[in-house]
C-alpha positions in Angstrom: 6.7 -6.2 -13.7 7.0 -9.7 -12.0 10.1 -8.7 -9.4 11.2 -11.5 -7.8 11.0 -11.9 -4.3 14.3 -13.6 -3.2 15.8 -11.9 -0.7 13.3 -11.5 3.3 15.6 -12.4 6.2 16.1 -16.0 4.4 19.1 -16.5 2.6 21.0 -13.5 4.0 24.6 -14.8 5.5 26.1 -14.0 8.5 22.0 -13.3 10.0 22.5 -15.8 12.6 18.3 -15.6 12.8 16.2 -12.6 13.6 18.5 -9.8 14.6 17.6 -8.5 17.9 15.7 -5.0 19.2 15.2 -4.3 23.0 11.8 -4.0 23.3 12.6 -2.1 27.0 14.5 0.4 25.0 14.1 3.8 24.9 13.5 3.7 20.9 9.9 2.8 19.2 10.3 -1.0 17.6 9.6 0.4 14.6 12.8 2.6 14.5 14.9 -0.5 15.4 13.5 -3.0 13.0 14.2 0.1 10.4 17.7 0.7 11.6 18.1 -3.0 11.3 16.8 -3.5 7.6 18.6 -0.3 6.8 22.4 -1.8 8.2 21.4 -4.8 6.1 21.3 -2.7 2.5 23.9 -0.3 4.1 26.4 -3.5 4.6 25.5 -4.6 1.3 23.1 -7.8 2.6 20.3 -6.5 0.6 21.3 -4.9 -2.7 19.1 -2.3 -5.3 15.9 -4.2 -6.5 15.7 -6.9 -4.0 12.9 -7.0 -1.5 12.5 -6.2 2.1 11.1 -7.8 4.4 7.4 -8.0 3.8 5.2 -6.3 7.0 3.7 -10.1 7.3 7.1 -11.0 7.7 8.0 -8.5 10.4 4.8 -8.9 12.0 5.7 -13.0 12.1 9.4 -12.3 12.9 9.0 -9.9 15.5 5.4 -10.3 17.0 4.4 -6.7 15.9 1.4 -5.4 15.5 0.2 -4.8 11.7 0.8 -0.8 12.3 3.8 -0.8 13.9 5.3 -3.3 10.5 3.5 -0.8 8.2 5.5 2.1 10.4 9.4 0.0 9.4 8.5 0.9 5.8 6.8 4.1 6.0 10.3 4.8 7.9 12.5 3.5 5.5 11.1 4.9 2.7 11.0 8.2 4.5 15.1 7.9 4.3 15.2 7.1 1.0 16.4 3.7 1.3 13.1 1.9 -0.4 10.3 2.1 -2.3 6.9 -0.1 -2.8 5.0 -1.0 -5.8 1.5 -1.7 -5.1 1.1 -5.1 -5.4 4.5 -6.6 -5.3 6.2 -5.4 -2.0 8.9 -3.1 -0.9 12.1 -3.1 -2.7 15.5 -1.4 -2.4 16.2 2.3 -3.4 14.2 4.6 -5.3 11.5 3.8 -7.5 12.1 6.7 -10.0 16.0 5.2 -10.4 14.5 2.0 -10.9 11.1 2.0 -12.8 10.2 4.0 -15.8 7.7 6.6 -15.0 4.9 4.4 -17.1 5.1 2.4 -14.0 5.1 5.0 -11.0 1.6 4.6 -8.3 0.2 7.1 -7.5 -0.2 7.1 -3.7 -3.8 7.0 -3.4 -3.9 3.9 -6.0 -1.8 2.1 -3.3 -4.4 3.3 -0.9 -7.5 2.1 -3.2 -5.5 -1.4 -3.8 -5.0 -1.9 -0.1 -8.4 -1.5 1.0 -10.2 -3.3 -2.3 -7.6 -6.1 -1.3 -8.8 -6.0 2.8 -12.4 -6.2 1.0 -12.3 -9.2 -0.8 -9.9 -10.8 1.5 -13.0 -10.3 4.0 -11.0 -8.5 6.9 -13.0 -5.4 5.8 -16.9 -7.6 5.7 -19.8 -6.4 3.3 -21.8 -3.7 5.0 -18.9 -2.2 7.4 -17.8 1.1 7.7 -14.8 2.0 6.5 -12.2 4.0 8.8 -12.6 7.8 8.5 -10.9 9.9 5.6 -8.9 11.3 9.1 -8.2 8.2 10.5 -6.8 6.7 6.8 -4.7 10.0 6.5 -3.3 9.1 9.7 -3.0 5.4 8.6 -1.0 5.9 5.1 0.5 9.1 6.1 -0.9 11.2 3.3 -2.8 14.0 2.8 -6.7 14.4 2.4 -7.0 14.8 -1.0 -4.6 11.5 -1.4 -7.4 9.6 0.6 -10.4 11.6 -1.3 -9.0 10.5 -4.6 -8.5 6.5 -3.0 -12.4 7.1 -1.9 -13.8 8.3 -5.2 -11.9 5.4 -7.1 -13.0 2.7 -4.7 -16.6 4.5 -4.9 -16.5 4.1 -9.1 -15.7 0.5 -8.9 -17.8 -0.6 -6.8 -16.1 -1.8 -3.7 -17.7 0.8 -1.2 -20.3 3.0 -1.3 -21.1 6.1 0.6 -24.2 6.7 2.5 -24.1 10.6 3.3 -23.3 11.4 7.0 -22.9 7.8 8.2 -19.6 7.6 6.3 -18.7 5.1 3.7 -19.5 1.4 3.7 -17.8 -2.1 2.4 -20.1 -2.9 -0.9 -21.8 -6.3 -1.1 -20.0 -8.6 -3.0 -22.7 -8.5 -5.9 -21.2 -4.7 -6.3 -17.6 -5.6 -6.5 -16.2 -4.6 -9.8 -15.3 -7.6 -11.8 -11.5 -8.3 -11.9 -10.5 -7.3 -15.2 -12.6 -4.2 -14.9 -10.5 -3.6 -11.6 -6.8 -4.4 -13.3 -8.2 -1.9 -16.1 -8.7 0.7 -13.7 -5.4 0.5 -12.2 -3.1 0.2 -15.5 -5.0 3.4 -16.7 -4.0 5.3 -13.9 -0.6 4.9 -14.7 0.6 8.0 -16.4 -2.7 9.6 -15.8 -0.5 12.7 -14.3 -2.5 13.2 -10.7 -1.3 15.7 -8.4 -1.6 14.3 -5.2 -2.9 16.2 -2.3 -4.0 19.1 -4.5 -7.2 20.9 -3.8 -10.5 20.7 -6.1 -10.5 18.4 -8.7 -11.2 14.7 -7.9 -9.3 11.6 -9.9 -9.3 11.0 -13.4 -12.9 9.3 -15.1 -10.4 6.1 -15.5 -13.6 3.7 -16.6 -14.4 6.1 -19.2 -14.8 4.3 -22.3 -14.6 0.8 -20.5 -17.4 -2.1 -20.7 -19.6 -1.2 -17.6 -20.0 -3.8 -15.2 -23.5 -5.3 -15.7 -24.8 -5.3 -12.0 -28.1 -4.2 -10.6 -27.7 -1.3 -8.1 
């Protein structure tokens, strides 16, 4: 889609710098920083369709841990106020007034993209275990079968790999899918009508009828 990432704290008149939270306070940071970014598209500072600030840039604004950042948006979009499209950021308002539905994530895309992107950026290293189907429920704030369907789809493009009881594991990187094989994956799923959190079936085949990856296993 290309959005354009102009707005942040930069550029926004009258800021006067970081705006302020009370870390003594009686409310959790993340509340504040919400309350904050939600006065700003409340007063008009940051219209429908621009972008929020990005976690990196809470985390670097307001010395916050990564969890706490990922808690402002989970927050805001929790009133309503925002949305985010996997790969591009969080934006103002809702995504279904704003995108056609050809475009909508599913949730446990989002998931898969995160953690394939954690992967090769190397925070997640070849051979570790990934966190616990529990503790990335806990993390994203979805349901089970959200983080089941992330799993599988990780699992059929080769960025993890699951070895029975021990849990599931970072794949080399000879067993990484290769990139256009991975950007096929995810414009497939578009449209492909998942029911998020829904019991039984697993994801859609989305590599069927795709060129396999040609990597020893």
């Amino acid at each position: 889609m290309g959005r354009e990432r102009r707005t942040g704290w930069a550029g926004l008149a009258g800021l006067g710098g970081t705006p302020e939270v009370n870390r003594d306070g009686p409310d959790p940071l993340y509340m504040q920083i919400a309350d904050v970014v939600a006065g700003l598209i409340s007063g008009g500072s940051l219209g429908s369709g621009e972008a929020v600030p990005s976690e990196a840039e809470l985390r670097r604004r307001y010395r916050i841990a990564a969890v706490t950042a990922r808690r402002v948006h989970r927050e805001l979009r929790e009133r309503g106020l925002v949305f985010t499209v996997a790969g591009e950021g969080t934006f103002v308002g809702r995504q279904d007034d704003t995108l056609p539905a050809s475009h909508l994530t599913p949730r446990y895309q989002v998931i898969a993209q995160d953690l394939a992107a954690r992967i090769r950026a190397g925070e997640i290293a070849p051979g570790r275990r990934i966190s616990s189907q529990v503790a990335l429920r806990k993390r994203y704030g979805v349901g089970l079968g959200t983080v089941r369907h992330a799993m599988s789809m990780l699992r059929e493009a080769g960025w993890v790999s699951a070895r029975g009881a021990k849990g599931t594991f970072a794949a080399a990187t000879d067993q990484w899918p290769d990139p256009e094989v991975w950007h096929k994956m995810i414009a497939v799923t578009f449209g492909a009508g998942v029911v998020e959190d829904a019991p039984g079936d697993g994801p859609p085949d989305v590599r069927a009828g795709m060129t396999q990856r040609a990597v020893p296993r």
